[in-house]
Structures are given as C-alpha cells and as structure tokens.
C-alpha positions in Angstrom: -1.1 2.4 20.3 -3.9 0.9 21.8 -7.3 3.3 22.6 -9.5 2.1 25.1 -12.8 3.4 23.2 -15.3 2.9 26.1 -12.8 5.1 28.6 -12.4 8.4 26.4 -13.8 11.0 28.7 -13.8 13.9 25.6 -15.8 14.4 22.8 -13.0 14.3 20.6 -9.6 12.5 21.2 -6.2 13.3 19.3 -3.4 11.6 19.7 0.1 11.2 17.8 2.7 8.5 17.5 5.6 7.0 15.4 5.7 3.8 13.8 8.8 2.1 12.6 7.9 -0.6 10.0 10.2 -3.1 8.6 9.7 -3.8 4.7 9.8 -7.5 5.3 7.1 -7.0 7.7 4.6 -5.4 4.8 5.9 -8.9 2.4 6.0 -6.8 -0.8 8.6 -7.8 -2.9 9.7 -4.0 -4.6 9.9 -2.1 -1.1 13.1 -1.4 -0.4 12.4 0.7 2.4 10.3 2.5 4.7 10.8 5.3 7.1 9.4 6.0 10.3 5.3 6.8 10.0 4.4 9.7 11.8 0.7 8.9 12.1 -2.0 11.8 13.2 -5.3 10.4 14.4 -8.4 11.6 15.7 -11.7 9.7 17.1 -15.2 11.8 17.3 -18.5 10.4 19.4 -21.0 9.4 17.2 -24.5 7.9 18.8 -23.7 4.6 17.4 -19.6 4.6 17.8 -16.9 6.8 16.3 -15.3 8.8 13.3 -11.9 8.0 13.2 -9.7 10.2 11.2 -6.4 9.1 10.3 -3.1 11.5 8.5 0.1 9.3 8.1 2.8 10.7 6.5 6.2 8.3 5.9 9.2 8.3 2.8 9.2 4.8 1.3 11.7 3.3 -1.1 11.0 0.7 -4.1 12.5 -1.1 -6.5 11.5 0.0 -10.2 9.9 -3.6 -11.7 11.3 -2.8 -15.3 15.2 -1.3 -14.6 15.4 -2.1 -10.5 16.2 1.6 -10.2 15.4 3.2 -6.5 12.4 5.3 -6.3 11.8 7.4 -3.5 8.8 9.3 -2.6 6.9 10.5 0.4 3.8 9.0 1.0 0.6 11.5 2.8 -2.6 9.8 2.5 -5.5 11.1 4.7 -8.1 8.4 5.7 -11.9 8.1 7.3 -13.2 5.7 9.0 -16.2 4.4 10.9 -16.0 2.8 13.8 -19.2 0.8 14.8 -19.4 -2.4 17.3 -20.9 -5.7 16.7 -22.2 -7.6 19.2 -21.7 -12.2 19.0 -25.5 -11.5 18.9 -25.6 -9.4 16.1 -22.9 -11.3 13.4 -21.5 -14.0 15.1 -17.6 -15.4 14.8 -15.7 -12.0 13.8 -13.2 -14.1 12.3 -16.1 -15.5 9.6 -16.1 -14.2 6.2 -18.0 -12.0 5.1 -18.6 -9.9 1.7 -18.5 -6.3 2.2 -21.0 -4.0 0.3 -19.5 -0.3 -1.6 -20.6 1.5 1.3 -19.3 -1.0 4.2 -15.4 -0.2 2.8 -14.7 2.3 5.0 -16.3 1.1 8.4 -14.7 -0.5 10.9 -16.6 -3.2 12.6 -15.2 -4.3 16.4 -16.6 -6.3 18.7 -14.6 -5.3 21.7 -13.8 -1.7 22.5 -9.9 -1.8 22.0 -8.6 -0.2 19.3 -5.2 -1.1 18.3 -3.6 1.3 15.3 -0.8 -0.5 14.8 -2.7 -3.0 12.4 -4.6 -0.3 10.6 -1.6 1.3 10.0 0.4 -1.5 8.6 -3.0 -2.6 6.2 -3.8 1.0 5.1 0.7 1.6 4.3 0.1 -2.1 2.4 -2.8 -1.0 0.3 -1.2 1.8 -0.8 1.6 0.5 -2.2 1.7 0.4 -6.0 1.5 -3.2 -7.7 4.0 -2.6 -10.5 5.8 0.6 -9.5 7.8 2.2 -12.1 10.4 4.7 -12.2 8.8 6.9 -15.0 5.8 5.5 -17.1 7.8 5.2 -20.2 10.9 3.2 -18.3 12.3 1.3 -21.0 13.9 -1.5 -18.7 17.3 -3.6 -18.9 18.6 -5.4 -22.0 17.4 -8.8 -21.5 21.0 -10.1 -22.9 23.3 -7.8 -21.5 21.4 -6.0 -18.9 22.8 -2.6 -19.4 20.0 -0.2 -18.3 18.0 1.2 -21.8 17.0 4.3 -20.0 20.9 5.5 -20.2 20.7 4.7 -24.0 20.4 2.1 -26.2 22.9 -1.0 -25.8 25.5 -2.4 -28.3 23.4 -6.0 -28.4 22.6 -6.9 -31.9 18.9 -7.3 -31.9 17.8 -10.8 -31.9 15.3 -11.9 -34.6 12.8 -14.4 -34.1 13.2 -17.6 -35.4 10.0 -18.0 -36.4 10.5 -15.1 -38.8 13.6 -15.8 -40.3 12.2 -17.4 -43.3 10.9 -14.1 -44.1 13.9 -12.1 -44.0 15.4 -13.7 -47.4 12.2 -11.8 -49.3 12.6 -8.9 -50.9 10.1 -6.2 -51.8 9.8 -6.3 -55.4 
C-alpha cells in the first residue's frame, strides 16, 4: 500500500491490508513457505514526522537445516518505527551509504513523503527469519551414509572410524 504522508488529514491513520509473499521472493534457502501477511499499521503526527506502528501476523514454513524436516510456526512480531524526512540539503544521495548509530536502527529516513509498506514488510518478514532453523535444539540430523533420519532412532550403519585413529585401535589397556 502506498500512504501519501503529506495528505493524511487525521492525527492518527490506521489502515489494514494483505500481503501474499512468494518464498523465492524473500531468497532464503530453508523457507518453504509463507502465508498470506495480514499486516496492521498505524502512523501518529509527530512535530518532526511520524510514529509508525506496525503488527504482522503470517504462518511460515521451513526446512530443518539438520534433518530437512517441515517446521511450521506462526510468526506475530510487533514493530516501531520513526519516520523522519531528509532533505538533498540535509544528507545528500539517499542511495549513499551510510553507518547507522544504536539509536538510528529503528528510524526511518525518506526523502519524499510516499510511504510504500510493501518493502518494509518484505525486509522486516526477512530479518526475522532464523539463520539455521531447527526442528528441536537437540535435532540429531540424517545419517551422513544412509540418510535415515536419527531423530526416529539410531540407524543400522556401522560407525565409521577415522583413519587417522586406527593405529590406535590395536592397543589395549594394560
């Protein structure tokens, strides 16, 4: 949805919408899938721009890194932001890069009074998926030989010394 920031007429203004997401379109590898983001968002006056608050709530699907098993889980997270405007005057190219202080993470800098949530809502569902996810914490994985899944129970695969110790396996405690 795109907000036209310099033509809200209200103190406050709410608004709801639905995004659908394809997982190629967030380009992380374990996402299976997502389902549609029902996104909640509000924007609040402030003398030098706007508070937007931001509730998305959406059921994703990914791919356990250690035994590929599916996990599913809904996903609620509840965000702040600042919105404040920068004039060419005041930082030059927006497209420049810039490093960003502790406190300048959750603001919001625009140059031109069009908000588009579409793009915040894609980065903030991308930053909040897990790296590595895992089924369980203790997921024991697949059998790297026969790739039966060692969460079911152990496999019938001999175990596989290390050649490097085999020299070691003809002493004896004595």
């Amino acid at each position: 949805m795109e907000i036209r920031l310099d033509q809200l007429g209200e103190p406050r203004f709410i608004w709801r919408e639905t995004l659908e997401l394809a997982p190629d379109e967030l380009a992380h590898d374990d996402l299976l899938d997502i389902g549609p983001i029902d996104c909640r968002g509000s924007l609040d006056a402030t003398h030098s721009g706007f508070v937007l608050r931001l509730s998305l709530r959406y059921e994703q699907a990914l791919s356990c890194v250690r035994c590929l098993g599916e996990i599913r889980s809904e996903v609620r997270p509840e965000l702040d932001f600042l919105i404040e405007f920068q004039s060419a005057e005041e930082g030059g190219e927006m497209e420049e890069e810039v490093s960003l202080e502790r406190e300048d993470l959750g603001v919001l800098m625009m140059s031109t009074p069009l908000l588009d949530t579409r793009p915040l809502v894609v980065e903030q569902v991308q930053l909040g998926l897990p790296m590595k996810p895992l089924c369980k914490k203790d997921c024991a994985g697949l059998c790297g030989r026969c790739g039966s899944d060692l969460n079911q129970g152990p496999c019938d695969c001999e175990a596989e010394v290390d050649p490097r110790w085999a020299a070691l396996k003809g002493l004896s405690k004595g």
